[in-house]
C-alpha positions as CSV (number, residue, x, y, z in Angstrom):
1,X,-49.8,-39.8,63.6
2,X,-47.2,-40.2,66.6
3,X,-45.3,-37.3,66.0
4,X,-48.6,-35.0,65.5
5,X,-49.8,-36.6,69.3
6,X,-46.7,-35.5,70.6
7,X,-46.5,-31.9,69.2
8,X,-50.1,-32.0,70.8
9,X,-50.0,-33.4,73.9
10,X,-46.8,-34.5,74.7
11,X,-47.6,-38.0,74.4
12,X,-44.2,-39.6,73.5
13,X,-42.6,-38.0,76.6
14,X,-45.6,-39.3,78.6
15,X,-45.4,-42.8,77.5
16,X,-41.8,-42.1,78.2
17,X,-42.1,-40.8,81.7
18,X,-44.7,-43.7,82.4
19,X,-42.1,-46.7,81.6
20,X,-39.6,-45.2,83.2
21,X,-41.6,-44.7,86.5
22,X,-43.0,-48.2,86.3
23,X,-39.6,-49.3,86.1
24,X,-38.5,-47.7,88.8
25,X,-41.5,-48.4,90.6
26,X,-40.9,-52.3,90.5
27,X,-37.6,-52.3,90.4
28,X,-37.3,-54.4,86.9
29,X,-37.8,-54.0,83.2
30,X,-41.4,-54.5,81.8
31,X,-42.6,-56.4,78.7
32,X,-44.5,-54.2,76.1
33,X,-47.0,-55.4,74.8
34,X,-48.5,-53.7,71.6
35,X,-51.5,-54.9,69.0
36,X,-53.2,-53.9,65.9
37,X,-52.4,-50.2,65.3
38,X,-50.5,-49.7,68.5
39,X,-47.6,-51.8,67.6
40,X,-47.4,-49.1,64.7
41,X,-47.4,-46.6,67.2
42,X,-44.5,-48.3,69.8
43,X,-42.3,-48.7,66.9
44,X,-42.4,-45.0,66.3
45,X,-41.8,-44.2,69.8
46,X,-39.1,-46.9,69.8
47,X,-37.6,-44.9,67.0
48,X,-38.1,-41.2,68.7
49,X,-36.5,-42.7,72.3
50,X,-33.4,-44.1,70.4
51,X,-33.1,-40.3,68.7
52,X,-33.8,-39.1,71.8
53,X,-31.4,-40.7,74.0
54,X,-28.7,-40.0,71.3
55,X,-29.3,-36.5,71.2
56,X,-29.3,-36.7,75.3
57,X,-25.7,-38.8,75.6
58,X,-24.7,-36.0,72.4
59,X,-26.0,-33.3,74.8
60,X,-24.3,-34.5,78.2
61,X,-20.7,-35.0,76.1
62,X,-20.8,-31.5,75.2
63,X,-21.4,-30.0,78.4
64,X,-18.6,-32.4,79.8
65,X,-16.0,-31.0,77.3
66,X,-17.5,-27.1,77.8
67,X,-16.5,-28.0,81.8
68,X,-13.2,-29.3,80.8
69,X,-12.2,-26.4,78.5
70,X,-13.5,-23.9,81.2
71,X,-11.5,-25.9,84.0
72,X,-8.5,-25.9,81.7
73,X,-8.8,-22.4,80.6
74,X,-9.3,-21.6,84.3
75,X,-5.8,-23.4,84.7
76,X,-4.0,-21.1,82.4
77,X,-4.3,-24.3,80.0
78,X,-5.2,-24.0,76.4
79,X,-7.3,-26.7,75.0
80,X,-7.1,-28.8,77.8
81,X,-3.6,-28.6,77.5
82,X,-1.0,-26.8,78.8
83,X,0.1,-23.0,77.2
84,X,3.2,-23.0,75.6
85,X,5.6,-21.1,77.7
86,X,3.9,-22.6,80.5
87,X,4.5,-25.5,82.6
């Protein structure tokens, strides 16, 4: 299965990295194309990208608010607001 080839061999992350640098290669989207048991096999990895991409944009939001909160502690702020007292 899909998720057994890519605990393997990494193979989602390498049909990943392959469509992205094809893209980028040409400039343009692609068309995927997919038949018998390998339309099986792009739906899963349409399904692991989407998780994967949330968990990346989930990822990149936390590490924005970790900056903020150190910038703002940095700043004598609390929460990214300012102490009380201060001001």
């Amino acid at each position: 299965s899909p998720d057994i080839m890519e605990k393997r061999d990494g193979f989602l992350t390498l049909t990943r990295r392959r469509i992205e640098a094809a893209v980028k290669s040409n400039g343009a989207p692609g068309i995927m194309v997919a038949h018998s048991m390998g339309n099986t096999v792009f739906r899963y990895f349409l399904e692991w990208l989407r998780q994967e991409m949330r968990d990346e944009a989930f990822n990149r939001y936390v590490k924005q608010d970790e900056r903020r909160r150190a910038k703002a502690r940095a700043q004598g702020q609390v929460g990214g607001y300012d102490a009380p007292g201060g001001g």
